[in-house]
N, C-alpha and C positions, 0 to 999 in steps of 0.2 A: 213662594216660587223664586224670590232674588237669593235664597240661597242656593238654587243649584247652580246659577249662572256663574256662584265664588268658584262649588269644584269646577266647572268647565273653565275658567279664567284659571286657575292654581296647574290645571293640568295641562292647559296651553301651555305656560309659562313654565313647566317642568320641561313635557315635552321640549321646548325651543331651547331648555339649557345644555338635556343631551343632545340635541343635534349640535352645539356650536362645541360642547366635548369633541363630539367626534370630528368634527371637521379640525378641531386643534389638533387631535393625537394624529391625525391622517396628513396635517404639516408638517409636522418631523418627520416621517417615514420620508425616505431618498428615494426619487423618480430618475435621477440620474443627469438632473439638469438641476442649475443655481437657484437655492432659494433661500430667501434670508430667514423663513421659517423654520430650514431645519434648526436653526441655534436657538429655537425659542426658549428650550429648559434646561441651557448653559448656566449655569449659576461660577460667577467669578467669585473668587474673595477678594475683597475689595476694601480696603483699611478694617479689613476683623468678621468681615460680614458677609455673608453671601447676597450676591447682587445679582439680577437679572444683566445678560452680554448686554443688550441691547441699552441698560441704562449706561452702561461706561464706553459702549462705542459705536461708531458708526459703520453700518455693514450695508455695503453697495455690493450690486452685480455686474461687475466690468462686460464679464462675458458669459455665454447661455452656460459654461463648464468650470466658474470661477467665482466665488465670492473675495470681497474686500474690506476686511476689519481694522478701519483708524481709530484707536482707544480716543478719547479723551484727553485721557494724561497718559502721556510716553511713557511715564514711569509704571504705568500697569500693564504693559505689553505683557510681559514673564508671564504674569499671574492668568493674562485673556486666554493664554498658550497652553497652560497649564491646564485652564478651564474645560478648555479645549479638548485636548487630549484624555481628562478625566472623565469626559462627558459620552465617550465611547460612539463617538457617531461614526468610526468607521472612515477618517479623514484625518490626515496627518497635516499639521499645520507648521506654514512656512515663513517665518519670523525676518526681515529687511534692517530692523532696527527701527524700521517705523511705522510698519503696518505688517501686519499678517496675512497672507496668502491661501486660500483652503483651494485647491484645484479637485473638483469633483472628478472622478474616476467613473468611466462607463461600467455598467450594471452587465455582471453576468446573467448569462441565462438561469443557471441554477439561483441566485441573488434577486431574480426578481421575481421567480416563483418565490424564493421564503417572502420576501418583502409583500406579492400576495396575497399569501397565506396571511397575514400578520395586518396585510388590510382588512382581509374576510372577518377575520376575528375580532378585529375594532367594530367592525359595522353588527357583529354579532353581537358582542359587549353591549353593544345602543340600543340592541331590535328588544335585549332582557330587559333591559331599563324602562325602555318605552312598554315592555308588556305589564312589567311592576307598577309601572304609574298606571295604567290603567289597571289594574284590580285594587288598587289602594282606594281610585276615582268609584268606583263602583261601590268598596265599601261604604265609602263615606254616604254616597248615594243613600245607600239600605238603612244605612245609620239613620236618616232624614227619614225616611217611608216610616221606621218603625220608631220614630218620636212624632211623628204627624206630623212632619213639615211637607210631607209629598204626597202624591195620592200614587196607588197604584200603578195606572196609566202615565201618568209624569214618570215616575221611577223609571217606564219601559222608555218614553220617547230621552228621558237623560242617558239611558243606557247607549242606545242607539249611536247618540251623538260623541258619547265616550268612544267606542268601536269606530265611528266613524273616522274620528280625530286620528286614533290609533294607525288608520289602514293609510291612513295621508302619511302620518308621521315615521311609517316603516317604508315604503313605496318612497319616500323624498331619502331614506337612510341607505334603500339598496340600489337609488339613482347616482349620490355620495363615493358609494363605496365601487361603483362600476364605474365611474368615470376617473377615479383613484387607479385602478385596476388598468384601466385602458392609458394612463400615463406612465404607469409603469412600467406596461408593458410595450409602448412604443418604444422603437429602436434608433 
């Protein structure tokens, strides 16, 4: 009986990875207000290497339409710029000589239906993940019933509790994804 309790621990812990997936891919997408999220998968080159923004600078929110990037080292400014711009987020960056400027641009109408769309479709990406984890959880289950680790009735009450998991774990993904929706779509 303590081995179903591993699938339900393994399939928590699945579960909870795609939900902090999505909640990461749904920080990049632009609401239209500063967030030092967007820049999370800027990769700088950075003496030969690619480096996460955030490890070579500091990125403040002056104002609700404005982020603020102090490198580290002055001498990487070019390269944070560069980053920047390669990284296609749809924001032209404004270089001082000493720090970088990104001025967020208010979100078209048409722009935030895609942007949306491109939410819907993150929170769909998660609802298949979460349905896969749970038919793998179930396999494993059956696997157990027909090596005698489980009795019939167990098999049913694990199952339950896999579906159960699952109904929280899609229900928390389309609350995610509609409160993503309703910042985007505020004006």
């Amino acid at each position: 009986m303590a081995e179903d309790t591993v699938v339900q621990e393994k399939l928590e812990e699945k579960m909870g990875k795609t939900v902090s997936i999505l909640k990461e891919n749904l920080n990049t997408v632009r609401a239209g207000r500063a967030n030092p999220a967007l820049l999370d998968k800027v990769q700088v080159e950075y003496y030969g290497s690619p480096t996460p923004l955030k490890s070579v600078a500091n990125i403040s929110v002056p104002d609700p339409r404005s982020l603020l990037i102090s490198p580290f080292d002055p001498k990487s400014l070019h390269d944070i710029e560069k980053a920047i711009g390669a990284a296609n987020i749809g924001i032209n960056p404004s270089n001082d000589g000493k720090v970088i400027r990104l001025q967020i641009p208010s979100l078209t109408e048409e722009r935030r239906k895609e942007l949306t769309k491109l939410v819907r479709k993150y929170g769909e990406d998660a609802k298949v993940a979460v349905r896969n984890e749970r038919r793998d959880a179930n396999e494993a289950l059956k696997k157990m019933e027909k090596a005698g680790e489980l009795t019939e009735d167990d098999l049913k009450d694990e199952e339950k509790g896999v579906q159960k998991r699952t109904d929280e774990c899609i229900k928390e993904i389309d609350r995610i994804v509609e409160t993503k929706e309703k910042e985007i779509l505020e004006v």
